[in-house]
DRENPA-56454 format. One record per residue (C-alpha): residue number from 1; x, z, y; residue in one letter. Coordinates in Angstrom, 3 decimals, padded with zeros to 6 digits. Layout:
N
n; X; Z; Y; res
NUM; X; Z; Y; A;
...
***
This chain:
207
n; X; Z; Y; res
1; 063.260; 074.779; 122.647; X;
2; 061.881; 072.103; 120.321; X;
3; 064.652; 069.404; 118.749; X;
4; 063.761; 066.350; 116.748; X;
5; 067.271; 066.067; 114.841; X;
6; 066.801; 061.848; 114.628; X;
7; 066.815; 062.363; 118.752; X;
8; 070.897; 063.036; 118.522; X;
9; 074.133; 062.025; 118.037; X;
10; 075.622; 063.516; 114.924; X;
11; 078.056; 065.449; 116.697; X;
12; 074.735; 067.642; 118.484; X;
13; 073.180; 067.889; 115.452; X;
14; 076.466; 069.074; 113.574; X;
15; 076.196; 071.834; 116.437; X;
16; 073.426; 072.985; 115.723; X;
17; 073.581; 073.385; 112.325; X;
18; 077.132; 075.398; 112.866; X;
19; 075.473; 077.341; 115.103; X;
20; 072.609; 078.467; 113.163; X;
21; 073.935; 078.630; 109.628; X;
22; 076.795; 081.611; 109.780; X;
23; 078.619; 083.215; 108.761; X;
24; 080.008; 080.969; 106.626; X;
25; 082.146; 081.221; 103.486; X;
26; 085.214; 078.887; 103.467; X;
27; 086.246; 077.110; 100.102; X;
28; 089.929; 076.617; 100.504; X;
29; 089.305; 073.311; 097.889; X;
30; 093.012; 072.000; 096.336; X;
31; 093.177; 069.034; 094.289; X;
32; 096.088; 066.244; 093.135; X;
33; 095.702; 062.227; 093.343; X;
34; 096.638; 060.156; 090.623; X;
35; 099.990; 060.295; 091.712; X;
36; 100.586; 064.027; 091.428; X;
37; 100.756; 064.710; 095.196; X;
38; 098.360; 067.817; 096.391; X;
39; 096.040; 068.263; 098.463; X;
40; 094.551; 071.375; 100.047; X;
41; 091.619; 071.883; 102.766; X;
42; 088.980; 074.014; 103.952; X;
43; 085.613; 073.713; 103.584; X;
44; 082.847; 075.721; 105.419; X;
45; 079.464; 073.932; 103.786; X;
46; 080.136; 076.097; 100.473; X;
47; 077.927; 078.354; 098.265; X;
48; 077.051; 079.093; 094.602; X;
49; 074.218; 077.832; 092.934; X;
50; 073.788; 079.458; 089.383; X;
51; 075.293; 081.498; 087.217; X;
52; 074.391; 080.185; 083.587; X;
53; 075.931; 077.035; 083.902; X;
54; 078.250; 078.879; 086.442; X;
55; 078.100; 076.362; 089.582; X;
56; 079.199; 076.548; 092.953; X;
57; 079.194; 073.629; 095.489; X;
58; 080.708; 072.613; 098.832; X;
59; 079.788; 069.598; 101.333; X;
60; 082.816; 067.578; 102.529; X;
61; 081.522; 065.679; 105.149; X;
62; 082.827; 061.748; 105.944; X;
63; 085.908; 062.164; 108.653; X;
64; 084.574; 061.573; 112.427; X;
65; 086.446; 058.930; 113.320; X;
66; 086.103; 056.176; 111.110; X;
67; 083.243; 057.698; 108.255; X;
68; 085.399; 057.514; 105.551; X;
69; 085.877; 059.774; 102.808; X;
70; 088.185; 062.491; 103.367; X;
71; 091.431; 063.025; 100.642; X;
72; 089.624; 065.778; 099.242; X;
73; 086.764; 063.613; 097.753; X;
74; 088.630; 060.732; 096.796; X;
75; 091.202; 063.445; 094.977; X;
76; 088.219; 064.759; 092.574; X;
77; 085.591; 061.651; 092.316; X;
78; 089.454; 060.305; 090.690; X;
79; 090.213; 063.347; 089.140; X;
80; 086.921; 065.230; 088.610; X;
81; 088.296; 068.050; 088.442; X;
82; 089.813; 070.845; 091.626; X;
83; 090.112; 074.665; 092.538; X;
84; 088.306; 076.668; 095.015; X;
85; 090.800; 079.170; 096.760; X;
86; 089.075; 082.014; 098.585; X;
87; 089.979; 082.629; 102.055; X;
88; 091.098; 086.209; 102.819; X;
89; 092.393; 087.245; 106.365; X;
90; 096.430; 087.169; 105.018; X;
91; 096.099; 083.139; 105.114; X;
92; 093.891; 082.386; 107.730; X;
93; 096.751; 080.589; 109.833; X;
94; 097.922; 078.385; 106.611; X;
95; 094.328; 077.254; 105.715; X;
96; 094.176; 076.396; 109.542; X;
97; 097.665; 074.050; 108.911; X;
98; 095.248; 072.358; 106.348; X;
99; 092.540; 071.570; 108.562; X;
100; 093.926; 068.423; 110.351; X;
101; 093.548; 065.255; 108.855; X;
102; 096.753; 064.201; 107.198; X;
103; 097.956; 061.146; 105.032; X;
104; 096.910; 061.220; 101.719; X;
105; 100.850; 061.326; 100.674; X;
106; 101.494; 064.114; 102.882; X;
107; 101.560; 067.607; 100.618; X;
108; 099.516; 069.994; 102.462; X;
109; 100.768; 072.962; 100.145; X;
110; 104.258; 071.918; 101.818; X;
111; 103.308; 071.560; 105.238; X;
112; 101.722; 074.865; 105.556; X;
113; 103.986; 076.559; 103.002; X;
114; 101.875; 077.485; 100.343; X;
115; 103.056; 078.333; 096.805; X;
116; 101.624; 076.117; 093.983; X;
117; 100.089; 077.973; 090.822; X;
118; 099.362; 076.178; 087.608; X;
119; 095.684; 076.285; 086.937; X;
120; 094.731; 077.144; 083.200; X;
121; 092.076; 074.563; 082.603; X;
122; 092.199; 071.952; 085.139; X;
123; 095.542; 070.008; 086.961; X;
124; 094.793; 070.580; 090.442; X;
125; 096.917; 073.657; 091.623; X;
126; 095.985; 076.861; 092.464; X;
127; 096.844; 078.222; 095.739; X;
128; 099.263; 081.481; 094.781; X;
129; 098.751; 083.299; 098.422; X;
130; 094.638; 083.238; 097.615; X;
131; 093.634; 086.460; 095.551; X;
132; 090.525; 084.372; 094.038; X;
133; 090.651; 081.150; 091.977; X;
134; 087.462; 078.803; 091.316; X;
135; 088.617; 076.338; 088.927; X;
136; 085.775; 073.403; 088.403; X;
137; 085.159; 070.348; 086.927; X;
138; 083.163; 068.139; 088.446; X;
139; 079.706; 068.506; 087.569; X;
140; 077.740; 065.969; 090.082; X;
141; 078.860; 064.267; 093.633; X;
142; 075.996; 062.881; 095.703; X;
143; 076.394; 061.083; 098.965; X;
144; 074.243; 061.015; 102.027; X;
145; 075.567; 057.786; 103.838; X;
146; 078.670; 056.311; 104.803; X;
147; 079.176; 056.489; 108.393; X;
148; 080.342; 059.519; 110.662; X;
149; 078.419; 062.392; 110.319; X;
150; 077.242; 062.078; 106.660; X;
151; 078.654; 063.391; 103.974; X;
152; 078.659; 064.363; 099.781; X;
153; 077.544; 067.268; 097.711; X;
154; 079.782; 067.971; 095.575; X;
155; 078.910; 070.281; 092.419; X;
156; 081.255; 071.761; 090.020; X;
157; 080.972; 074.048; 086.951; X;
158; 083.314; 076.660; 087.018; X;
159; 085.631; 076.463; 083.823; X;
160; 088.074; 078.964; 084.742; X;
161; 087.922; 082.133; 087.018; X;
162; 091.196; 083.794; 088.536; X;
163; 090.800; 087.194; 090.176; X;
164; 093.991; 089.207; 091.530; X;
165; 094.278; 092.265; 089.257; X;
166; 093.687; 095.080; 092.224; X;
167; 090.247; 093.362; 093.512; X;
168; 088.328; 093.663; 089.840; X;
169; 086.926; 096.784; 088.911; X;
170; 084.700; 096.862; 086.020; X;
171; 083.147; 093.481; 086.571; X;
172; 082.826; 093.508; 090.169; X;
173; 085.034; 092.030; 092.784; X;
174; 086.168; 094.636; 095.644; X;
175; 085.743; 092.911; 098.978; X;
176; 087.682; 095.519; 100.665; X;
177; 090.197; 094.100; 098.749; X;
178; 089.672; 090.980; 099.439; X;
179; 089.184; 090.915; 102.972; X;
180; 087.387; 087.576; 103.213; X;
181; 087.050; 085.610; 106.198; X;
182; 083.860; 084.016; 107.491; X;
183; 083.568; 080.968; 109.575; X;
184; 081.102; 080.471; 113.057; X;
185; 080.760; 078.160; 115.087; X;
186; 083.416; 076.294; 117.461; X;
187; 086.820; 078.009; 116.921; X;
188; 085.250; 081.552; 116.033; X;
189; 085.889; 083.058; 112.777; X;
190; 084.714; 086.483; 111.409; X;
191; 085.874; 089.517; 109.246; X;
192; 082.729; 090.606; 107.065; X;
193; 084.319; 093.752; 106.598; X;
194; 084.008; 095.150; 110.585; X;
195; 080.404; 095.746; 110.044; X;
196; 079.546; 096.075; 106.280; X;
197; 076.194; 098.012; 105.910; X;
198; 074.191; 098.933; 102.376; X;
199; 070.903; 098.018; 101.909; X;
200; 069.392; 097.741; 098.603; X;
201; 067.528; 095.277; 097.655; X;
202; 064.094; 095.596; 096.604; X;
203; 062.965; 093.975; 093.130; X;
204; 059.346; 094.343; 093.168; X;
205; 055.929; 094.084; 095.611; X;
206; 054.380; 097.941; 095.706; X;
207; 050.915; 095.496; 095.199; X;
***
């Protein structure tokens, strides 16, 4: 099957990418608006990008209905600062209370009873019930359009990293601990941890 992507509606081509592109990690991304009210939603375009300046990056996309920014974005191009929670299977169901699409004066943290944390260099909140904490500044947005089905890049350097005392062992982060949940496409999620495996990577040709 051959598919010219300028052939569909966003909404096919938003399929196929969520079908192809998995698992995916989730950034559970909190910020506050100017008038202290937070905000907290999940994000499954998210990855790293470097390590020295420490980076990461997630893709809010513009909201389906009308293409406009979602409260997320408007929160930290304000801000320009926010917190990436990490996802583990204990608060699946109150990252899924975040997903819908609420007023920007509704408090999501309230509505799906999750405990605020102060962060240590930025004002957004940290999640308490997440056992990782991303905080960022905002390093770079850049936007792809501004209609349904576009969306921003949104880069931050990580100024501050939280890390629940029983997951860190001598540098490393145990993701048995953890227990981090992976997104797929349509309503399916995943556990990473049902099928680990080892394989270790090689670091040079045998040329």
């Amino acid at each position: 099957m051959d598919i010219s992507p300028a052939s569909l509606p966003w909404q096919d081509a938003y399929k196929l990418l969520v079908g192809s592109i998995l698992p995916r990690p989730i950034a559970f991304v909190s910020t506050i608006d100017e008038k202290a009210i937070a905000n907290a939603a999940p994000f499954s375009f998210f990855t790293a990008i470097c390590a020295d300046p420490m980076l990461v990056c997630f893709s809010p996309m513009r909201r389906g209905t009308d293409g406009a920014k979602k409260d997320t974005l408007v929160n930290i191009e304000k801000t320009k600062e926010f917190v990436i929670n990490i996802v583990s299977e204990s608060i699946l169901e109150q990252m899924n209370e975040c997903a819908p699409e609420f007023k920007p004066e509704v408090d999501e943290f309230e509505k799906a009873g999750l405990t605020k944390l102060p962060s240590m260099k930025v004002r957004a909140p940290r999640i308490a019930e997440s056992l990782v904490h991303i905080e960022c500044e905002l390093y770079q947005v850049l936007h792809f359009g501004d209609k349904a089905g576009s969306g921003s890049l949104v880069i931050g350097k990580v100024v501050h990293f939280h890390v629940h005392d029983d997951l860190y062992d001598s540098g490393r982060i145990l993701t048995e601990g953890l227990n981090p949940i992976g997104r797929m496409a349509g309503h399916s999620f995943t556990k990473p941890l049902d099928a680990m495996f080892e394989l270790v990577r090689k670091t040079q040709t045998s040329d």
